[in-house]
N, C-alpha and C positions, 0 to 999 in steps of 0.2 A: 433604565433609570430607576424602575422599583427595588430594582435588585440590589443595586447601587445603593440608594437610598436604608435599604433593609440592613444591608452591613453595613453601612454607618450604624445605623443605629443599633446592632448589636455590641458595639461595643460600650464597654462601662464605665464610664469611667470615676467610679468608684474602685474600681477596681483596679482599673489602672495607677489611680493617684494614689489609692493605698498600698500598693507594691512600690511605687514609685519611692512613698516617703515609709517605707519599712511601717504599718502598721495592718494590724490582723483584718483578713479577710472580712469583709462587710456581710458577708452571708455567714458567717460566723457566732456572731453576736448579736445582742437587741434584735431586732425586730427580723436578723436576717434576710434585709431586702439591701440591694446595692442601689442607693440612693444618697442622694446628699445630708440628710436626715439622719440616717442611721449612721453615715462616719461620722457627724458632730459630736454623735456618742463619745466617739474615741479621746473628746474634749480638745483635737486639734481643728481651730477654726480655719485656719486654711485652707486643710484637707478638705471639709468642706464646702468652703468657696470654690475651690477650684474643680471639683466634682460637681457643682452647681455650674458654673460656668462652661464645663466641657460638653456636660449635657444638654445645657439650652443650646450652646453653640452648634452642636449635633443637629438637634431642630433646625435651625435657621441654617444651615449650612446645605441640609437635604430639598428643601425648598429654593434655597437660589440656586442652585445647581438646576432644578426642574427650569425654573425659571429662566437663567441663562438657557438651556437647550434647547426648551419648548418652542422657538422660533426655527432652530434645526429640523428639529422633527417635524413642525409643518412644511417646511421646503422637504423634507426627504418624503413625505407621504404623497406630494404633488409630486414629484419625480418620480413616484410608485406608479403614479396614476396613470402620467404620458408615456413612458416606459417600463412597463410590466415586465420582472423578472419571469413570472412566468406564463408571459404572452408573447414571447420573442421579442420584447420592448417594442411593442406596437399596443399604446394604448389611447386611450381618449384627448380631447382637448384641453380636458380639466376642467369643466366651468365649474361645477359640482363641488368638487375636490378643492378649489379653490375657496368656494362661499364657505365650506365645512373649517377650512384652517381659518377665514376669519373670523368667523365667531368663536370661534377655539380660541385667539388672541384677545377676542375683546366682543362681546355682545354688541353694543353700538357701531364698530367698525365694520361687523357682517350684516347688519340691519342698514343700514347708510348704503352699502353697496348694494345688498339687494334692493332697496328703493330704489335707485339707478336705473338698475336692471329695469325694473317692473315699467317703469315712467318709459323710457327708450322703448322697451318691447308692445307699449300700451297703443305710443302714438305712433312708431315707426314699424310695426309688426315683421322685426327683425331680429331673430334670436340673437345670431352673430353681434351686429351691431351693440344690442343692449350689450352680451359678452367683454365688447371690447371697451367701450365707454365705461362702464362699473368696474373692468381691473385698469383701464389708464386713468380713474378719478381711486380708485382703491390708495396708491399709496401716499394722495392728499389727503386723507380719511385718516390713514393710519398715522400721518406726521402730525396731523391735531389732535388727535384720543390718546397717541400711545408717546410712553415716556421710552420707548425701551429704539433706541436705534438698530437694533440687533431686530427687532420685527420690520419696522419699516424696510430694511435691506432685505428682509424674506420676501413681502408685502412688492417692493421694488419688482422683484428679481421673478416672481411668482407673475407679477402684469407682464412683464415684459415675454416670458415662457407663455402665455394666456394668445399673448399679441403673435405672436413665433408661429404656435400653431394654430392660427387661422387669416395665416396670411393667402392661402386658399379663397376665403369668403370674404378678403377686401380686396382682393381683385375681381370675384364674382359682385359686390355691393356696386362697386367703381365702374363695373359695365355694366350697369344693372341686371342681371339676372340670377342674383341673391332669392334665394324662395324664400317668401313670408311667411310666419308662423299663421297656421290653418290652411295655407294653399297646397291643392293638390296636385303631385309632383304628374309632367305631362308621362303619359306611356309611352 
């Protein structure tokens, strides 16, 4: 996405617009910077408007792009997490990986869950438990904070992969013999 981002913004479009509409190279003359600025020189106001506009557009452009993906790239680094390319996709359960993408979307949305957690794990001294409660209340968190439906369906889809693997430890909670956090495991 930097990369991405980086050639967008190498292009100029002063540069462009002034090939576009046949007039001399912005690095040229006056001040010699390719800006919107320096084509007005040329005394075509268009030229640059429209070099003002391609440029801000470039801005804004590189930014909702981050934005659009930045809920991809949280589901792909949780999917790093559970299935490690370079662990033979044998990885963790993600609790971690998870808290990290929420607050990567939204500071209150990974504070609210980890509250969750903490409350569940305080009075029920059960890691798993808190785990599953704070990513099956997670994608209520995320439909009230966030405007973006493209996080919620990450947020979704991240509880539900949460809930996936550790279905292990609600069948150990369900027969009771879930270990509690501080209890030491029998020899």
């Amino acid at each position: 996405m930097v990369l991405a981002a980086y050639c967008l913004g190498s292009v100029s479009f002063a540069i462009v617009v002034s090939r576009l509409m046949r007039l001399p190279d912005p690095r040229t003359y006056g001040s010699k910077n390719p800006g919107a600025t320096n084509v007005l020189r040329t005394g075509k106001r268009a030229a640059a408007v429209l070099t003002l506009a391609g440029d801000a557009a470039k801005g804004w452009h590189a930014v909702w792009l981050a934005q659009l993906y930045a809920p991809l790239a949280g589901l792909a680094v949780f999917l790093g997490h559970l299935f490690p390319l370079f662990h033979r996709f044998k990885g963790g359960k993600g609790v971690a990986t998870a808290a990290g993408v929420l607050f990567g979307f939204n500071v209150w949305l990974g504070l609210g869950s980890l509250a969750i957690w903490i409350v569940i794990a305080v009075f029920f001294r059960y890691a798993s438990l808190a785990s599953l409660v704070a990513a099956l209340l997670a994608p209520f968190f995320a439909w009230y904070i966030s405007s973006s439906y493209a996080v919620l369906l990450v947020v979704a889809s991240i509880a539900a992969l949460l809930s996936w693997r550790h279905k292990g430890n609600i069948g150990r909670l369900y027969a009771g013999t879930e270990s509690r956090i501080g209890a030491n495991k029998a020899s």
